[in-house]
NUPA-247654 format. One record per residue: residue number from 1; x, y, z of N, C-alpha, C, O, CB in turn. Coordinates in pm, whole numbers. Each point is the difference from the previous one (the first is absolute). Glycine has a CB too. Example, Ala and Ser with C-alpha at 12.3 -4.5 7.8 and 13.67 -1.06 7.14 Angstrom:
ATOM;tortor;n.c1;n.c2;n.c3;ca.c1;ca.c2;ca.c3;c.c1;c.c2;c.c3;o.c1;o.c2;o.c3;cb.c1;cb.c2;cb.c3
ATOM;1;1319;-569;780;-89;119;0;90;120;0;104;-2;66;-293;-115;59
ATOM;2;154;222;-197;82;119;6;-77;109;73;51;111;17;67;-174;-232
END
This chain:
ATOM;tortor;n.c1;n.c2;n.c3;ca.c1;ca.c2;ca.c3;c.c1;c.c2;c.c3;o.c1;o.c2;o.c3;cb.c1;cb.c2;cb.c3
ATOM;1;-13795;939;-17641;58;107;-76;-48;-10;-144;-33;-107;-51;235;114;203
ATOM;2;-204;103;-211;-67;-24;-167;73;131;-73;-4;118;36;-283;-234;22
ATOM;3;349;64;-163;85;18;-72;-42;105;-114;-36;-51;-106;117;-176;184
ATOM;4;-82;356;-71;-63;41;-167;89;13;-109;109;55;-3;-268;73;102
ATOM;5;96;-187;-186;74;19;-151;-56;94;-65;-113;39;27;165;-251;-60
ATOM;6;25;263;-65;-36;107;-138;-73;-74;-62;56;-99;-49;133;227;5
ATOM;7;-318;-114;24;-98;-98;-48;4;16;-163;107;57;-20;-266;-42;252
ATOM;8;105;-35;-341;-11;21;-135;-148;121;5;-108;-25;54;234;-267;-148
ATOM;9;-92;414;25;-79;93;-3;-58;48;-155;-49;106;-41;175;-57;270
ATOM;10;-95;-175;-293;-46;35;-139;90;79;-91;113;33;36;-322;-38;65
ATOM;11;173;27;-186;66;89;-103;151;-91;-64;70;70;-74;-177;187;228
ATOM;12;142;-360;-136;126;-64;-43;108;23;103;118;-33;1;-179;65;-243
ATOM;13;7;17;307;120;57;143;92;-127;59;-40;-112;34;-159;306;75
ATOM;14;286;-158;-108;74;-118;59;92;19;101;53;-89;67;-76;5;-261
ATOM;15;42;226;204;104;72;85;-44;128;34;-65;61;-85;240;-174;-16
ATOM;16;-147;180;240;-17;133;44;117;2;72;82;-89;21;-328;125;-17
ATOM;17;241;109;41;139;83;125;-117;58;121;-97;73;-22;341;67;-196
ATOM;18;-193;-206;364;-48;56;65;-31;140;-20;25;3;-121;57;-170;218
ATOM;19;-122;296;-67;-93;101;1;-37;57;115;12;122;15;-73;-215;-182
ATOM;20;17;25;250;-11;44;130;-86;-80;91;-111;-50;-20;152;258;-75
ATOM;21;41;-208;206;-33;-73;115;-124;87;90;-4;120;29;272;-229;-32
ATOM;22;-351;14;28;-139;74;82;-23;-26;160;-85;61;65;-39;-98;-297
ATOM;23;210;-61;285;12;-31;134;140;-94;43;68;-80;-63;-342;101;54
ATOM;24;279;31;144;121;-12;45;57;-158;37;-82;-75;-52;24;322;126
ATOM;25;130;-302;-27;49;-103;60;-50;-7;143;37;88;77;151;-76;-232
ATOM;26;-284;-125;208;-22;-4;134;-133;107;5;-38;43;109;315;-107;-24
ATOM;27;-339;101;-205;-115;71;-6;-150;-83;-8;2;-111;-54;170;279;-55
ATOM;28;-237;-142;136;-182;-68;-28;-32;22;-142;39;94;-69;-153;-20;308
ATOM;29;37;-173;-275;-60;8;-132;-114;-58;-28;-29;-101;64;217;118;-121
ATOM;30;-272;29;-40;-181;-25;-20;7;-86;-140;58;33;-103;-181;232;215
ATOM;31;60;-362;-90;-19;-47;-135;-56;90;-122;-114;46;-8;86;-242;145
ATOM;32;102;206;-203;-77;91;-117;76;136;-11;3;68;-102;-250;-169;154
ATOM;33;309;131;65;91;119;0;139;27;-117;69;-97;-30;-151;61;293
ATOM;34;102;131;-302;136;-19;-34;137;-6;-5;47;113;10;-181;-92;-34
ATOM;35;201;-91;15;110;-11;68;133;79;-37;85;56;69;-199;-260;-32
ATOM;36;96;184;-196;127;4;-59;-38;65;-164;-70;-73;-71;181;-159;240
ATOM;37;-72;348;-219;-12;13;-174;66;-38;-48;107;34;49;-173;103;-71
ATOM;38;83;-213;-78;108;-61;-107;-59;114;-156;-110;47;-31;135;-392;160
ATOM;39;70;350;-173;35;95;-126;44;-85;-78;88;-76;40;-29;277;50
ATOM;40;-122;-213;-257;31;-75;-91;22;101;-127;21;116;37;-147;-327;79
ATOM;41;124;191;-253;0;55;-88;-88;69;-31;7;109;-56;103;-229;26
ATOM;42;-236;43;76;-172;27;-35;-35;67;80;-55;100;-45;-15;-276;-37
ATOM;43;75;171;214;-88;22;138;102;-36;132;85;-88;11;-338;6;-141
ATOM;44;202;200;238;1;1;133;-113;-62;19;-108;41;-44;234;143;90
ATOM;45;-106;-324;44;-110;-60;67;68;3;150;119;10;28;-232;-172;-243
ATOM;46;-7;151;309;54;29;137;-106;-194;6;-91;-58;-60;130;460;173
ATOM;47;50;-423;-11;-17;-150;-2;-65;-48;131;71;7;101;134;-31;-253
ATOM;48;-383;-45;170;4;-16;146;43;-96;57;64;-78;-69;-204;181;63
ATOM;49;119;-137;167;18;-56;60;-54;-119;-6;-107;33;50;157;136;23
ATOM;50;-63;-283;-95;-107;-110;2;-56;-53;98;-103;-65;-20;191;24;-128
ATOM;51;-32;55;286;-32;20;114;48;87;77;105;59;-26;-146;-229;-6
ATOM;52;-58;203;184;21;65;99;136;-86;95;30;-120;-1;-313;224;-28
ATOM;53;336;-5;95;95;-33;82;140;112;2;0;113;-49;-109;-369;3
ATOM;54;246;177;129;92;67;51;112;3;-126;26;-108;-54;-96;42;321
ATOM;55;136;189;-313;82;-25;-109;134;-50;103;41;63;98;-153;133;-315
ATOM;56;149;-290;179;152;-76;70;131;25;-59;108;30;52;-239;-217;-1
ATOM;57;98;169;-163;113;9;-79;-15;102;-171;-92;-25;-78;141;-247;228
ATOM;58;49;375;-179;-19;0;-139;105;-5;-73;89;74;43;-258;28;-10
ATOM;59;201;-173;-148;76;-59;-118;17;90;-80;77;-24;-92;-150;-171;102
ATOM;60;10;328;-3;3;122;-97;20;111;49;-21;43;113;-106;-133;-232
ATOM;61;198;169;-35;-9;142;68;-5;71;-97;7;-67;-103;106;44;290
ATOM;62;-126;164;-212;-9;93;-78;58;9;-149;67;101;-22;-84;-28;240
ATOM;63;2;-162;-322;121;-1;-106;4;-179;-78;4;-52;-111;169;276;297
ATOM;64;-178;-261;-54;38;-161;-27;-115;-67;-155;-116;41;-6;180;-82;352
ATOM;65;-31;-19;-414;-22;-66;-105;-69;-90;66;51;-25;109;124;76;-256
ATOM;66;-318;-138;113;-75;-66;20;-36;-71;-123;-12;66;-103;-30;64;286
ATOM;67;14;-315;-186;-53;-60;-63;-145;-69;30;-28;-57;106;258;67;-160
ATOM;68;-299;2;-37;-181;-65;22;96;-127;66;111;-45;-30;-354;121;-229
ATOM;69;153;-104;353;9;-140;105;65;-18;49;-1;-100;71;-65;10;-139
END
């Protein structure tokens, strides 16, 4: 299983709000695809996948507050 974090995207960012979800629970996924947009002060970044595989579980949803790492 492999875990993704809100990675550091530059700009002093330290925090985003989910934004929008790009695939489902129990869905397929491509490395490189995107999964998820997070919304900050600066920028909508849509965030990829770092690997291919099955989404199992998600920890997020539409709104939720996110910290880098």
């Amino acid at each position: 299983m492999f875990q993704v974090k809100f990675a550091d995207i530059g700009e002093g960012i330290h925090e985003g709000v989910v934004f929008k979800i790009h695939v489902d629970t129990d869905g397929e996924v491509k490395e490189g695809e995107s999964i998820m947009a997070i919304e900050t002060d600066k920028v909508t970044a849509d965030i990829p996948s770092p690997v291919s595989g099955k989404i199992v579980k998600m920890d997020w949803k539409p709104g939720d507050r996110i910290e880098v790492g």
